[in-house]
Structure formats: structure tokens, C-alpha cells
mmCIF file of the C-alpha atoms, coordinates in Angstrom:
data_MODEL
# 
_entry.id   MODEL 
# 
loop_
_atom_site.group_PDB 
_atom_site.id 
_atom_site.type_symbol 
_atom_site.label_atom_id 
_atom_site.label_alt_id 
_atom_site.label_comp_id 
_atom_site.label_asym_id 
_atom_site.label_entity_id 
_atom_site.label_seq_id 
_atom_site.pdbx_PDB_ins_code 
_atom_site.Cartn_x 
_atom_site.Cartn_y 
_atom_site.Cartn_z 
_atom_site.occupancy 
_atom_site.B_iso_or_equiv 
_atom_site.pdbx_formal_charge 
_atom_site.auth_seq_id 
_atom_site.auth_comp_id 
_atom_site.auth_asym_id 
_atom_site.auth_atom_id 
_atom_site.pdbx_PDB_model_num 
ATOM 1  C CA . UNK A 1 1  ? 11.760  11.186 1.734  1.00 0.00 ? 1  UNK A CA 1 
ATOM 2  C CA . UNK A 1 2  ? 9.715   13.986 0.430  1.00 0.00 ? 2  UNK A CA 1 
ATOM 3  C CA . UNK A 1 3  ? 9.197   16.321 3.471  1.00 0.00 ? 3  UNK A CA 1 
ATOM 4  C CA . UNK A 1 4  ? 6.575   18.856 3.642  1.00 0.00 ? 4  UNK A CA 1 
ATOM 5  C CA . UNK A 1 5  ? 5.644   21.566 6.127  1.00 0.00 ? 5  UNK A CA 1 
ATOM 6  C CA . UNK A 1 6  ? 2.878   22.860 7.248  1.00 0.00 ? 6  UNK A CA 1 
ATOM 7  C CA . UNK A 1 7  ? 2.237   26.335 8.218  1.00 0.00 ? 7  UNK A CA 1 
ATOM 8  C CA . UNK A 1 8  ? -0.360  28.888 9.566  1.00 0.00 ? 8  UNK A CA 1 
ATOM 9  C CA . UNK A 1 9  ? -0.364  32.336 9.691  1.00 0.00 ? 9  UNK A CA 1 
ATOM 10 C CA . UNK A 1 10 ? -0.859  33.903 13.128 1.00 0.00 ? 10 UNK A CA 1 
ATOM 11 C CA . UNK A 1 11 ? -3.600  36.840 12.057 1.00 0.00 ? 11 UNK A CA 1 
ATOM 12 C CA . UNK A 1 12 ? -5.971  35.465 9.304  1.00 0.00 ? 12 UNK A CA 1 
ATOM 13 C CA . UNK A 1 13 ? -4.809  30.976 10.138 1.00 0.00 ? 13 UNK A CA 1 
ATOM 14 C CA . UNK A 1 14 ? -4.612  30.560 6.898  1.00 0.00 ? 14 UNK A CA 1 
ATOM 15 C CA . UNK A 1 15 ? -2.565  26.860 6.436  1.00 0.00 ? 15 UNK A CA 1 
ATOM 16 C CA . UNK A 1 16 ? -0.025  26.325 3.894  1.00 0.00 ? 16 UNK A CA 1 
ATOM 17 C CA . UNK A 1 17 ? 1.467   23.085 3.061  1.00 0.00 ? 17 UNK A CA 1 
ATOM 18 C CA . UNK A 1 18 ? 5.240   23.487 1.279  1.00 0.00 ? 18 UNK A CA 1 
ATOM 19 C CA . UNK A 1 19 ? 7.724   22.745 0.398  1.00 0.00 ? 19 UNK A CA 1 
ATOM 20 C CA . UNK A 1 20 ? 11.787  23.372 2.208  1.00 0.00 ? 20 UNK A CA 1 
ATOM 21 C CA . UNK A 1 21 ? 12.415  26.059 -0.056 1.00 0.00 ? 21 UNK A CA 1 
ATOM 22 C CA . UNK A 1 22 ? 9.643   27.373 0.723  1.00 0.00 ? 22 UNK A CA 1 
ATOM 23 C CA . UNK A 1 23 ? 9.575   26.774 4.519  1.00 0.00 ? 23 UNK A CA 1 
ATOM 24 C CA . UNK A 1 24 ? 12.906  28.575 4.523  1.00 0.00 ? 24 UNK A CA 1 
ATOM 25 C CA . UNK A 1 25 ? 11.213  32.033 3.617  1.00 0.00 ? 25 UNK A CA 1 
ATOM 26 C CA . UNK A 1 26 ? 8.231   31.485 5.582  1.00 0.00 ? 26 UNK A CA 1 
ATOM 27 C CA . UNK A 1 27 ? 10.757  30.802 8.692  1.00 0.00 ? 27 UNK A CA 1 
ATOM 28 C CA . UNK A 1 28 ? 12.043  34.608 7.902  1.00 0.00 ? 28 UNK A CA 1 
ATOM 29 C CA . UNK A 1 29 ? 8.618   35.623 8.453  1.00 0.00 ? 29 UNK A CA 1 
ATOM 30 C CA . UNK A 1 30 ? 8.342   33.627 11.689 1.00 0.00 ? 30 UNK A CA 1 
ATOM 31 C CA . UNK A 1 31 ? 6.515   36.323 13.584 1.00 0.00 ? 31 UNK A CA 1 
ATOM 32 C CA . UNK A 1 32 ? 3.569   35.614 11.077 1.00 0.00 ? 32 UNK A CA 1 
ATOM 33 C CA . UNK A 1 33 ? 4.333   31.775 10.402 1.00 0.00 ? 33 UNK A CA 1 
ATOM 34 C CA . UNK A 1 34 ? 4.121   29.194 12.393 1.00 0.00 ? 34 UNK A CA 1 
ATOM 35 C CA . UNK A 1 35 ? 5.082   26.102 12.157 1.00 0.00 ? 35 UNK A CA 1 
ATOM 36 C CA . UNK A 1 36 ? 2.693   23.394 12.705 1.00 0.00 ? 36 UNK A CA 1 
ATOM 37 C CA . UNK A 1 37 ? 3.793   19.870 11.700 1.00 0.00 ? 37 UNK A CA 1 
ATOM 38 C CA . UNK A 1 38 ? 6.888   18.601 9.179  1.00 0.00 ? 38 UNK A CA 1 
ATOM 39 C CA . UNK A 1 39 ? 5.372   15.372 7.227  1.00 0.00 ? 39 UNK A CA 1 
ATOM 40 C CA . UNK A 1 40 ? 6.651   13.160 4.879  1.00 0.00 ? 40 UNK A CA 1 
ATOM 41 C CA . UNK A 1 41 ? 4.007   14.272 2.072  1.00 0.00 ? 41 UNK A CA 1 
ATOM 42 C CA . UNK A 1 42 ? 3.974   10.889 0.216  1.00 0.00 ? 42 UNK A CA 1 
ATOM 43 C CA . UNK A 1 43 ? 3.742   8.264  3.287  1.00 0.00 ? 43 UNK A CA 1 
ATOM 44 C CA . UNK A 1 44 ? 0.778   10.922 4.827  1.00 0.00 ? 44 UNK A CA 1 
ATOM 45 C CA . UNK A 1 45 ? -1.303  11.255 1.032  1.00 0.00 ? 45 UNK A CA 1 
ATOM 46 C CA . UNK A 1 46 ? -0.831  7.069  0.620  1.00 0.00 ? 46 UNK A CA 1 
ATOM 47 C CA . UNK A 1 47 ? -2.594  6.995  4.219  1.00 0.00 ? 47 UNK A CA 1 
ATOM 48 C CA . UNK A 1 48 ? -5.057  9.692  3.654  1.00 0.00 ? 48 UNK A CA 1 
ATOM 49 C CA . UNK A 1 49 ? -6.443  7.952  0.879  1.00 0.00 ? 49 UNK A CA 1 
ATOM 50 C CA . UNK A 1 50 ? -7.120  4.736  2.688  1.00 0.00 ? 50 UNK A CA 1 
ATOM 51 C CA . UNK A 1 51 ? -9.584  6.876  4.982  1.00 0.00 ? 51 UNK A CA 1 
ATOM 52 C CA . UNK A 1 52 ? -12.939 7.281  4.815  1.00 0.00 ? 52 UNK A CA 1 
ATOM 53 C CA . UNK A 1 53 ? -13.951 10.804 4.593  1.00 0.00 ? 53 UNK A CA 1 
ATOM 54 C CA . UNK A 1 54 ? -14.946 11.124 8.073  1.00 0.00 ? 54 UNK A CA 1 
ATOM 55 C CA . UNK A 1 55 ? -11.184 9.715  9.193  1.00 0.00 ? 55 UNK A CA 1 
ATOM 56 C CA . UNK A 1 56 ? -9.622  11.536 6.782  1.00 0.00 ? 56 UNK A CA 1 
ATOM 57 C CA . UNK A 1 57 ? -11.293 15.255 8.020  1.00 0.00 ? 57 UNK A CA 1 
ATOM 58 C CA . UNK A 1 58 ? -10.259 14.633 11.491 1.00 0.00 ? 58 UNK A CA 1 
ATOM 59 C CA . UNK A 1 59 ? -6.986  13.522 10.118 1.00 0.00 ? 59 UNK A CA 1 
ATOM 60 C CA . UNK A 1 60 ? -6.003  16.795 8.358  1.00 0.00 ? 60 UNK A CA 1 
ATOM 61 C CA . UNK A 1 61 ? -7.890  18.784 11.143 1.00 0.00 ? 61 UNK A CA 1 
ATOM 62 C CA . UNK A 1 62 ? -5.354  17.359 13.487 1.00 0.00 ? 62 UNK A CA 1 
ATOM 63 C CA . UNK A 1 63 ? -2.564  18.331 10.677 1.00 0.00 ? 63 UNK A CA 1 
ATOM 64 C CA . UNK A 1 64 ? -3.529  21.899 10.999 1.00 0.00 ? 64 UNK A CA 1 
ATOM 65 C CA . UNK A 1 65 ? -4.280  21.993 14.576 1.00 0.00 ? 65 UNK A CA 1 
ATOM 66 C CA . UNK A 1 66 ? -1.669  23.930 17.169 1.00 0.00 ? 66 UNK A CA 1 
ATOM 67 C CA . UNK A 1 67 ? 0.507   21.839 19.224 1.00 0.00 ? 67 UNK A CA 1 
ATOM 68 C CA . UNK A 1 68 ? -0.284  21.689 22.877 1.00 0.00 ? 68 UNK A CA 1 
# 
């Protein structure tokens, strides 16, 4: 597995994709990180691919959406 998470920042929601090492420092930062969504990068690239580009930008728009 090759897991990925996905981030935004809580002032400017800028998104950040990374990787665990990553994620660990953002996680210290958690009052300006959030965590959106942990993926498994290769299984969710092989599917975006398959999309067509209208799929595929409500795909990633509901990877960097807030959860409910």
C-alpha cells in the first residue's frame, strides 16, 4: 500500500497531498492542518486516469472537500 494524505490549511486552504513522514509534521501543526482524506495514492491515480476530465474534476474536488 502506498498511503497518502491529504491536507488543507485552515487560513489560506491551500491542499497538500504527502506523504507519512510528512503527515507526521503537518499533524504537529494541527491547528493549521487539517486532515482531509488518507488514500492509497496508487489504487486512486490508476482510477483517476480512467476518468474523463469532467469525472475526474469532481473526483479530486471531492478529495479536497471537508468532511461533513
Amino acid at each position: 500500500m502506498n498511503p497518502a494524505f491529504i491536507y488543507k490549511h485552515t487560513m489560506t486552504s491551500e491542499v497538500l497531498v504527502v506523504d507519512i513522514e510528512r503527515a507526521k509534521e503537518l499533524e504537529a501543526a494541527r491547528p493549521y492542518w487539517k486532515l482531509l482524506h488518507s488514500i492509497n495514492a496508487v489504487e486512486v491515480l490508476h482510477f483517476i486516469i480512467g476518468l474523463t476530465p469532467r469525472k475526474r474534476n469532481r473526483y479530486i474536488k471531492s478529495l479536497t472537500a471537508e468532511k461533513p
